[in-house]
N, C-alpha and C positions, 0 to 999 in steps of 0.2 A: 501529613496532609489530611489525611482522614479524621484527627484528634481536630483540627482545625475548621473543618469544611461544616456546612451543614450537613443533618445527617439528610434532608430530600435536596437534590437540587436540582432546582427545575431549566437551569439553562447552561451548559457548557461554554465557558469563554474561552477564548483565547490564552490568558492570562490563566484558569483553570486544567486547562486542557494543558499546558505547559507548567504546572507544579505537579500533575501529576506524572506527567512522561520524564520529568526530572527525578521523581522519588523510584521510576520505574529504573532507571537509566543506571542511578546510585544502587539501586543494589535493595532497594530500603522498599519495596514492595513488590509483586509480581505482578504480572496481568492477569493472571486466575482473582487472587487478591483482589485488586481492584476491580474488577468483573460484578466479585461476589455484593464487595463492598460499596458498590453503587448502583448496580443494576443493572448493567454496561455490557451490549458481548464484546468477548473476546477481541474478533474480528476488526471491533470499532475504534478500541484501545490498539492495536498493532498497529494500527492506518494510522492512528497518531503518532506514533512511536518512528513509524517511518517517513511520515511526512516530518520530523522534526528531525532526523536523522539527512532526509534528504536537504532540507533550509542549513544545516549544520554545515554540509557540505560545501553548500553552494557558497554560503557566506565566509569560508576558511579559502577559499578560490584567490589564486592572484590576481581574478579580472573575473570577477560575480558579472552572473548571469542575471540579467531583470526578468522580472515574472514572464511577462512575454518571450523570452528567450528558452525560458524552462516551460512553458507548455504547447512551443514549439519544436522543443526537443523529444518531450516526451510525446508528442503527436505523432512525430519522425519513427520515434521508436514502435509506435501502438501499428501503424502503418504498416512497417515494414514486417513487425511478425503476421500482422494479418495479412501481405500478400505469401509471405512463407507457407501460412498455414490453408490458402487456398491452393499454392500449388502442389501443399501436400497430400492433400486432398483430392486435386486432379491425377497425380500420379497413380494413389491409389484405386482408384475409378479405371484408369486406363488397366490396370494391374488385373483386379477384377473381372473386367470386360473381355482383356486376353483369356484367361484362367477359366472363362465361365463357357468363351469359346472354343478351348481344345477339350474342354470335358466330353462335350456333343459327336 
């Protein structure tokens, strides 16, 4: 890809963004790699990598999910660790509050 691509490019496609998470995928480049070799972090290249990972999935499914469906799900999921993580949050509060009052 890289022997191929321009060496500045100014706009990520679709079509781009999918030849490089395939040469990632194959074996045949890293993410540091193409980090370096385009300018890219990391972080932005994995998100590809996993959104293509996740489209992979869904489209190997005996009854795919339509878009709607998967950011519905993933809503469900963002949800539900965020009510987790407030009431882990209150527990520890209460914990605290106990602990601060037998110190006294």
């Amino acid at each position: 890809m890289s022997m191929t691509m321009e060496d500045s490019i100014k706009r990520w496609t679709a079509k781009r963004k999918t030849a490089l998470v395939i040469e990632i995928i194959q074996g045949k480049t890293t993410v540091a790699e193409a980090s370096r070799s385009f300018d890219l972090s990391p972080s932005e290249i994995e998100s590809w990598v996993d959104d293509a990972k996740k489209g992979m999935e869904n489209s190997l499914r005996a009854n795919p999910l339509d878009i709607r469906e998967q950011y519905e799900k993933q809503l469900k999921d963002l949800q539900e660790a965020y009510g987790e993580a407030m009431l882990e949050l209150r527990a520890r509060k209460k914990l605290q509050a106990l602990l601060g009052q037998q110190d006294d």
